[in-house]
C-alpha positions as CSV (number, residue, x, y, z in Angstrom):
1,X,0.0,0.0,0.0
2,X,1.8,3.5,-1.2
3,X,1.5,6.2,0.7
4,X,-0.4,9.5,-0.3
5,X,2.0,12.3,-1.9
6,X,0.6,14.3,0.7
7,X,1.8,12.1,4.2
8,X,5.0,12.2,2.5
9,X,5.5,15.7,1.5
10,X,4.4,16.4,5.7
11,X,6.6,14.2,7.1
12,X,10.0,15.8,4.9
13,X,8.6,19.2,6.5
14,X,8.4,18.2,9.9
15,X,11.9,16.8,9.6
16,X,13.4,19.7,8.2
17,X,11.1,21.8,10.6
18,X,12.3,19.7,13.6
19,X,16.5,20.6,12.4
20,X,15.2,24.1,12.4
21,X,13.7,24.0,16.0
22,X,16.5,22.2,17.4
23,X,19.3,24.7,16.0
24,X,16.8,27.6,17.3
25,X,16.8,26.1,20.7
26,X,20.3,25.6,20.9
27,X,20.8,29.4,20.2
28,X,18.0,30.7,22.8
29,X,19.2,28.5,25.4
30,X,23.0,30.0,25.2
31,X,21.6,33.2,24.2
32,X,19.9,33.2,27.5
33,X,22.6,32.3,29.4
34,X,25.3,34.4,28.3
35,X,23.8,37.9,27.2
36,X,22.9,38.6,31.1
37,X,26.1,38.3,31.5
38,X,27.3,40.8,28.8
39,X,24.9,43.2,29.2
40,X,26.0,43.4,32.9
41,X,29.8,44.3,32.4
42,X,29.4,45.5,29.3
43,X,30.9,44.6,25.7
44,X,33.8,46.5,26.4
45,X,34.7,45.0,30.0
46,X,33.8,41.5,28.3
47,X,36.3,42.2,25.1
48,X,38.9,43.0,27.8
49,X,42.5,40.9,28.0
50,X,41.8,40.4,31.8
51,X,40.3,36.6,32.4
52,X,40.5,36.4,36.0
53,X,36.8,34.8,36.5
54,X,37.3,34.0,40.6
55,X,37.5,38.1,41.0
56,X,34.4,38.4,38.6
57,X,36.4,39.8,35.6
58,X,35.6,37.9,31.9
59,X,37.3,39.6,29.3
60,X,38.0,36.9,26.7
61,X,40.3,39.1,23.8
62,X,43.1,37.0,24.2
63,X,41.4,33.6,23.8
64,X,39.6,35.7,20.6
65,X,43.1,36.2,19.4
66,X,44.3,32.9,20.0
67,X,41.5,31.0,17.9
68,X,41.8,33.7,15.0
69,X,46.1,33.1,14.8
70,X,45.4,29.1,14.6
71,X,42.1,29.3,12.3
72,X,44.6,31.7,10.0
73,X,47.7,29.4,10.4
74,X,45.4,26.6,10.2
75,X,44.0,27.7,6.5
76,X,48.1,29.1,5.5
77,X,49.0,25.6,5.4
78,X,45.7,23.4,4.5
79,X,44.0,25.5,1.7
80,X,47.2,25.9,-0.9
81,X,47.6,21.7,-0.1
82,X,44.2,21.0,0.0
83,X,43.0,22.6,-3.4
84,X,46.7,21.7,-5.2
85,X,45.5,18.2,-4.0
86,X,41.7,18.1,-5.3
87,X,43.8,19.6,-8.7
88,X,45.5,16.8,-9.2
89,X,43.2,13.9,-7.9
90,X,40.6,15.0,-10.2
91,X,42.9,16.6,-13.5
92,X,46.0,14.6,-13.1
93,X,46.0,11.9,-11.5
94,X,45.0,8.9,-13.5
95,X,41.4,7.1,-12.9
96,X,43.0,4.2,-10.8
97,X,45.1,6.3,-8.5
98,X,42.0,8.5,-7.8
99,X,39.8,5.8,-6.5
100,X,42.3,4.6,-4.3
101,X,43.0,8.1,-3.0
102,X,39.9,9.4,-2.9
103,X,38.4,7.0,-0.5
104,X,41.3,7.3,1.3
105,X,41.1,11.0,2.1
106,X,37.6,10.3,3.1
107,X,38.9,8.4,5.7
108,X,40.8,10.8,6.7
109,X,38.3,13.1,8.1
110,X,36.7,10.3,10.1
111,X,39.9,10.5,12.3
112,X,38.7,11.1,16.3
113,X,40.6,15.1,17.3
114,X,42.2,13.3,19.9
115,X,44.2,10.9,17.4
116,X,45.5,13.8,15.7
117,X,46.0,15.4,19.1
118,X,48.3,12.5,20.1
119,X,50.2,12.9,16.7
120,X,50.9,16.6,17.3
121,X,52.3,15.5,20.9
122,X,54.5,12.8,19.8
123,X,55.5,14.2,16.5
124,X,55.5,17.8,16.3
125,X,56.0,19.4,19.7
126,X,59.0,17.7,19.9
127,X,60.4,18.7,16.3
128,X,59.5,22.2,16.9
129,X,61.0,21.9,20.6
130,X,64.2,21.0,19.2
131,X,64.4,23.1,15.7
132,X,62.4,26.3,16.2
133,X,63.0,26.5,19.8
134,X,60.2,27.6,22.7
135,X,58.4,24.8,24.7
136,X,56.9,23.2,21.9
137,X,53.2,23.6,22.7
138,X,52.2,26.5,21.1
139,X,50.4,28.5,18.7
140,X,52.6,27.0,15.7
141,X,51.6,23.4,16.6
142,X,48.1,24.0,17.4
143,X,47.9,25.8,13.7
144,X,50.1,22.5,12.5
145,X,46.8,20.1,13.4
146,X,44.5,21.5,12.0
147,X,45.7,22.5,8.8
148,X,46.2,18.8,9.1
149,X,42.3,18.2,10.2
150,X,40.9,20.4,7.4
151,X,42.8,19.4,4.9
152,X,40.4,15.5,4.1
153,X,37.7,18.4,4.2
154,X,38.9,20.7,1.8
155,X,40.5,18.0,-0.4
156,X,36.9,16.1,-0.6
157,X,34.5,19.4,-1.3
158,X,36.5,20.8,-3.9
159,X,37.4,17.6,-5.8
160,X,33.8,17.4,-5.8
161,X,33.2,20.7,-7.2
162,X,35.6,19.9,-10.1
163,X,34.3,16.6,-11.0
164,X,30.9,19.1,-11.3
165,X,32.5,20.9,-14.2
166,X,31.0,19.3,-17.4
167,X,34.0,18.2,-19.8
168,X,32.3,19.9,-22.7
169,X,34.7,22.9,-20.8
170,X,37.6,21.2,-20.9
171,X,37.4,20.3,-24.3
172,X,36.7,23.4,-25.6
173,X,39.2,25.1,-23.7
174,X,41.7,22.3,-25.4
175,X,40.8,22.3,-28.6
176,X,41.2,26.4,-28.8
177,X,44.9,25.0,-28.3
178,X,45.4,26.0,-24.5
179,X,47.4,23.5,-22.2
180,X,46.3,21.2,-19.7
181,X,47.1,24.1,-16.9
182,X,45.5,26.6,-18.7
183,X,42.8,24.8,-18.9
184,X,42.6,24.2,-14.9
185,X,43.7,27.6,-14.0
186,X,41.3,29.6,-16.5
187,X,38.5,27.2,-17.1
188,X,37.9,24.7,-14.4
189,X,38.9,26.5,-11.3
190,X,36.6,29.7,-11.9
191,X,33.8,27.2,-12.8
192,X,34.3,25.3,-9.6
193,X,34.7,28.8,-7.8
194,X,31.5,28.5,-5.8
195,X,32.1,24.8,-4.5
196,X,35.6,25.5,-3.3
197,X,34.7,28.6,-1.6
198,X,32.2,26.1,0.4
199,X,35.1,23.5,1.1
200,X,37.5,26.5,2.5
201,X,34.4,27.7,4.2
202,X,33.5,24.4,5.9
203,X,37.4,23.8,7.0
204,X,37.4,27.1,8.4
205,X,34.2,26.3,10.6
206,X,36.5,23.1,11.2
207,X,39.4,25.2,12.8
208,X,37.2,27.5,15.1
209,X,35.3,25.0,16.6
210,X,38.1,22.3,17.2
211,X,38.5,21.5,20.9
212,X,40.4,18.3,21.8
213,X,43.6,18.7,19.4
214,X,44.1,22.3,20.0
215,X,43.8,21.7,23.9
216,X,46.5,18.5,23.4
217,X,49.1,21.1,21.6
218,X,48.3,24.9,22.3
219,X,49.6,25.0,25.5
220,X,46.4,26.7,26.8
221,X,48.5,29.9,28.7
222,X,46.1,32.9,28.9
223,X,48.4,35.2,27.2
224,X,48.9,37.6,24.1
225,X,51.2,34.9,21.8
226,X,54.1,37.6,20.0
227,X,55.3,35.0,18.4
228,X,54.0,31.8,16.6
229,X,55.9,30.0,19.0
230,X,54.1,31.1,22.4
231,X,51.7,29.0,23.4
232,X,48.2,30.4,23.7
233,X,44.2,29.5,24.4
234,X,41.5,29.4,22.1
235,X,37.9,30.5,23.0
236,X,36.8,26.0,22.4
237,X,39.9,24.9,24.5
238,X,38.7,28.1,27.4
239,X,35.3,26.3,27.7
240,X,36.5,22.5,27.6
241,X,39.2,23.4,30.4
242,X,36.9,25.7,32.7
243,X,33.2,24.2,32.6
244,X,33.4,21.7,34.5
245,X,34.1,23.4,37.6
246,X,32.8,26.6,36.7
247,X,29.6,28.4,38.5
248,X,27.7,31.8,38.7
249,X,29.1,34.2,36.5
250,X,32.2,32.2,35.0
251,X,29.8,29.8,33.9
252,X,27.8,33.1,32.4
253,X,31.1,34.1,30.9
254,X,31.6,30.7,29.4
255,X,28.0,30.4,27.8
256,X,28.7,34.4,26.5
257,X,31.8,32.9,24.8
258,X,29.4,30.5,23.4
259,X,27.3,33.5,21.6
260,X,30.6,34.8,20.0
261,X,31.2,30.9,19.0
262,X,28.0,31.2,17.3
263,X,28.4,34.4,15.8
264,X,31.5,33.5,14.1
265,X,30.1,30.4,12.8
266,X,26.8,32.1,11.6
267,X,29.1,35.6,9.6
268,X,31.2,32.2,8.1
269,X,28.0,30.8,6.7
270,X,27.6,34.8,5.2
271,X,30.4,34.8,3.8
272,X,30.1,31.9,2.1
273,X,26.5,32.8,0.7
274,X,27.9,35.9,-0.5
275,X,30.8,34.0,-2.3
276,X,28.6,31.8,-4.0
277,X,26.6,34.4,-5.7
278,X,27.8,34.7,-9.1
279,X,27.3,38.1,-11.1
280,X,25.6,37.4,-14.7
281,X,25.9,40.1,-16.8
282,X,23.1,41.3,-18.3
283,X,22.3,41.2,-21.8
284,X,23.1,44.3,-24.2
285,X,20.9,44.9,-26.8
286,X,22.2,44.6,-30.7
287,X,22.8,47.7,-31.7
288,X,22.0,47.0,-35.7
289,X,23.5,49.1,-38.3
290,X,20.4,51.7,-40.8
291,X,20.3,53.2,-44.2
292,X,18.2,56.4,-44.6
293,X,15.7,55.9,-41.3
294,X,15.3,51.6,-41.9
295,X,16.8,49.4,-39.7
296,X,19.0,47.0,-41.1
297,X,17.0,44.1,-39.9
298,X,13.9,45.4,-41.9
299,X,15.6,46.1,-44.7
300,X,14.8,42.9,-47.7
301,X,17.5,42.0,-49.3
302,X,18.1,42.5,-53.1
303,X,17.9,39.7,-55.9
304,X,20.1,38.0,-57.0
305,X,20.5,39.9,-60.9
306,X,22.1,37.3,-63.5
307,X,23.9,39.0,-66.3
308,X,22.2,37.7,-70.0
């Protein structure tokens, strides 16, 4: 027995309905918990570099600083790798070595934060300890991971977006005699614009809102980092370290850092509807060519005269 259209159509709304209530909730119930807060010391008080939450001061700019240095560092290293990566996976690379890789980078991004975490304690505190110098957790590292973590992200999205690209492109770009990395660089990339700008969107989102990894590696020191190899705190790693034991208004302070959690993410999802809209241009009218007052396309055409 089929179901009606109808029960079908109701049910895909109440899902889609019921995402939409439960992201809503989310944001009133850390909305409502935090904003007090803020509107009692004030944005400037609460934008502050003085975190001392036991004498009732919340200013969180250095932990705001320290998530923006390793979301940057974070997107130097994994977008130039991760979109160099997609190129050749899905213009280079030929069909067999791409669906081995390909599944293999999809793996990848199943990795728990904590695995990577352990990597960057066994493997690159120490290197940087001994080559660059400072005490190895720091800002540096933390930005090492997760250009690491976003890059299966990155990697995955755009390859997508390329393999979206109708070859009719590519072979017209070839047969006007450009090479194959003309035809990438001036054909496929600025046709795949929209889905790559959604892959380095997505790993950015990745970066801000990483906890375990960055606590593992950061060093988590409450402190303006002048130098990549400082360590530092991220707004994530504040809330992981200080929640569980935090009440009154730290715990206010930690729900506020919340709201600017969820202000980032939301002006990231604006930014990336923005970059996806594509200007058309509009048409021009034909501008048509006339002989005494007539148009040229209402002029007829004279016959043919044969000579006798």
């Amino acid at each position: 027995m089929r179901l009606p259209d109808k029960v079908v159509e109701r049910a895909l709304l109440l899902l889609a309905l019921s995402s939409v209530a439960v992201l809503a909730s989310i944001a009133f119930f850390i909305v409502r918990e935090g904003a007090p807060l803020i509107y009692r010391v004030g944005l400037s008080n609460f934008f502050s570099t003085d975190w001392h939450p036991t004498a009732g001061r919340f200013g969180i700019l250095f932990m705001l600083v320290g998530s923006l240095a390793v979301t940057v560092g974070a997107l130097a290293l994994g977008v130039p790798l991760g979109i160099s990566c997609a190129i050749v996976l899905g213009e280079m690379a030929p069909p067999r070595a791409r669906r081995i890789l390909k599944p293999a980078i999809e793996i990848l991004a199943g990795i728990p934060s904590v695995v990577y975490g352990f990597m960057g304690i066994v493997v690159v505190l120490p290197w940087i300890r001994e080559h660059l110098g400072g005490p190895g957790a720091s800002g540096l590292a933390a930005a090492v991971i997760l250009g690491i973590m976003i890059l299966p992200t990155i990697i995955a999205i755009s390859l997508d977006a390329l393999e979206a690209v109708p070859m009719s492109y590519r072979d017209g770009s070839l047969a006007m005699g450009a090479t194959e990395w003309q035809t990438v660089r001036r054909v496929v990339l600025p046709a795949a614009r929209s889905g790559i700008v959604a892959a380095v969107i997505l790993g950015t989102g990745r970066a801000v809102g990483e906890t375990m990894a960055v606590v593992m590696v950061a060093g988590n020191a409450v402190q303006l980092p002048h130098s990549p190899l400082d360590p530092l705190r991220t707004l994530t790693a504040n809330l992981a370290l200080e929640m569980g034991y935090a009440t009154g208004d730290h715990r206010a302070a930690l729900f506020a850092t919340g709201i600017v959690l969820f202000l980032i993410v939301l002006s990231l999802n604006g930014a990336a509807g923005l970059a996806r809209r594509r200007r058309r241009p509009r048409p021009r009218p034909r501008r048509t060519a006339s002989v005494a007052g007539v148009p040229a396309s209402e002029r007829i055409p004279p016959s043919p005269v044969s000579d006798p």
